[in-house]
C-alpha positions as CSV (number, residue, x, y, z in Angstrom):
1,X,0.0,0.0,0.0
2,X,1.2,3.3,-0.7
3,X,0.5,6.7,1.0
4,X,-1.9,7.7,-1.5
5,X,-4.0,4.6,-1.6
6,X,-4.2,4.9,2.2
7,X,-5.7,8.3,2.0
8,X,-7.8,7.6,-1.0
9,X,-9.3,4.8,1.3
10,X,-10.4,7.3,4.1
11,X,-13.9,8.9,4.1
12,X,-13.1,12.7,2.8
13,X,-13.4,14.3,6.2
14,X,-10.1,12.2,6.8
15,X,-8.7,12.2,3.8
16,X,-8.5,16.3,3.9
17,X,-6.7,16.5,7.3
18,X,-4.4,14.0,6.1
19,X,-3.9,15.1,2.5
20,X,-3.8,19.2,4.4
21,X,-0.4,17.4,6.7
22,X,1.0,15.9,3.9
23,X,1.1,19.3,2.4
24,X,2.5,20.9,5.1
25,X,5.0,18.9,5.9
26,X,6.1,18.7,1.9
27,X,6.3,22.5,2.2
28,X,8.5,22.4,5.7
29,X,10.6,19.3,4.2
30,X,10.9,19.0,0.5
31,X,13.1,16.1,1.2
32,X,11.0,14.3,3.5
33,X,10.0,10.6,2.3
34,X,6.9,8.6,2.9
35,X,5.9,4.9,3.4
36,X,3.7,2.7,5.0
37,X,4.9,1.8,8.2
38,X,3.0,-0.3,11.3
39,X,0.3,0.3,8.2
40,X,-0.3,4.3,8.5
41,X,1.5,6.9,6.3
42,X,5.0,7.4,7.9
43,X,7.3,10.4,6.9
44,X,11.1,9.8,7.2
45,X,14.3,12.2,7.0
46,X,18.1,10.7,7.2
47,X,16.4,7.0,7.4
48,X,14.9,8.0,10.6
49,X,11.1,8.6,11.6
50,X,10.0,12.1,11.3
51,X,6.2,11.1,12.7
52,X,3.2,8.9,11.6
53,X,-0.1,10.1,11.0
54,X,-3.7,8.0,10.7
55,X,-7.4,7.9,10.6
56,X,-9.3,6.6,13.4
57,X,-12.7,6.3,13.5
58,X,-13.6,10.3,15.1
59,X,-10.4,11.8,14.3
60,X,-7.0,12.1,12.3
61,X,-4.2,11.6,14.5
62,X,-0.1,12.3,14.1
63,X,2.1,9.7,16.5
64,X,5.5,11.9,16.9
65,X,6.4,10.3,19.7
66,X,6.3,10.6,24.0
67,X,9.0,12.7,23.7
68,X,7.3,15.6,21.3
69,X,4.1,15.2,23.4
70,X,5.6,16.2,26.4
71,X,7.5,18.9,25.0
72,X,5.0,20.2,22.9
73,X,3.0,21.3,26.3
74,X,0.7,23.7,26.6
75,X,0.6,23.9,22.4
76,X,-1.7,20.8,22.7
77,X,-4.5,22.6,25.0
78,X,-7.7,21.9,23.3
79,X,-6.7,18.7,21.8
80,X,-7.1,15.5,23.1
81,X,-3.6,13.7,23.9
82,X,-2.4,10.4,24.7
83,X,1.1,9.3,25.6
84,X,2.4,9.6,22.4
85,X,0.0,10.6,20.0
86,X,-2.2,13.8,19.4
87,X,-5.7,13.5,18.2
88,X,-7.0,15.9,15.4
89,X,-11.0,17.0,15.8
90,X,-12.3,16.2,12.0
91,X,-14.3,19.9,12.5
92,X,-11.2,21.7,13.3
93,X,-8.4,23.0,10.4
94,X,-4.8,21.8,11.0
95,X,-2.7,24.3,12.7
96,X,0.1,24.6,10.4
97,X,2.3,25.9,13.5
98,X,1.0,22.7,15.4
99,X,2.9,20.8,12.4
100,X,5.9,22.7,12.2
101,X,6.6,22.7,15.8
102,X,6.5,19.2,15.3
103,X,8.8,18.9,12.7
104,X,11.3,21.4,14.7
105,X,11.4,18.8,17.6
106,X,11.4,15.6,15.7
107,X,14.7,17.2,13.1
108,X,16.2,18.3,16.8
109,X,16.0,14.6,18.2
110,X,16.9,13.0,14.7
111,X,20.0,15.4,14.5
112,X,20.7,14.8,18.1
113,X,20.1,11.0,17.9
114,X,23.0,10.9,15.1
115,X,25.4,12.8,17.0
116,X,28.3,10.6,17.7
117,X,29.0,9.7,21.6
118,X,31.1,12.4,23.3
C-alpha cells in the first residue's frame, strides 16, 4: 500500500486533514519521504522517523512520539492527547504551526540522535 491509496481509502473528512499534513510537511521538508509503516502513512528524513499520522474512527491523528508530546505542552490545549500521540478533531483546520513545531522537535532529536558519543 502506498500513501496515497491509504488516504484515497479514508472517508473525505479524513482524507482532507491528512492530505492538508502531507502538504505541510512537503512544504517544511521537500526532502521528506513517505511509506507505509505499522500500516499508517510514515514520513522519514536521514532513514529515521519524522512522525506517523492516521485515521481513526472520530479523528486524524499524528504519533511523533512521548518525547514531542511532552514537549509540545501547553501547544496541545484543546486537543485531546495520549502518551504519544495527538488527536486531530475532523471539525477543526490543521494548525500549520501545530505541524511545524513538530517537525522542529522531531529534526532536533533525529539530529541529536546521530550525533556521535562524546
Amino acid at each position: 500500500m502506498t500513501v496515497d491509496a491509504y488516504i484515497r481509502a479514508c472517508q473525505p473528512e479524513h482524507a482532507g486533514i491528512l492530505t492538508e499534513i502531507r502538504t505541510m510537511v512537503h512544504r517544511s521538508l521537500p526532502t521528506v519521504e513517505e511509506c507505509i509503516s505499522y500500516g499508517m502513512p510514515t514520513f522519514r528524513i536521514t532513514n529515521a522517523v519524522l512522525f506517523h499520522i492516521g485515521k481513526a474512527r472520530h479523528c486524524c491523528s499524528i504519533y511523533p512520539g512521548s518525547r514531542v508530546v511532552a514537549e509540545l505542552g501547553s501547544l496541545l490545549e484543546g486537543y485531546s492527547v495520549r502518551k504519544a500521540t495527538i488527536h486531530l478533531p475532523l471539525d477543526r483546520q490543521v494548525s500549520q504551526s501545530l505541524i511545524e513545531h513538530i517537525i522542529t522537535l522531531r529534526m532536533q532529536h533525529i539530529s541529536g540522535d546521530l550525533q556521535p558519543a562524546p
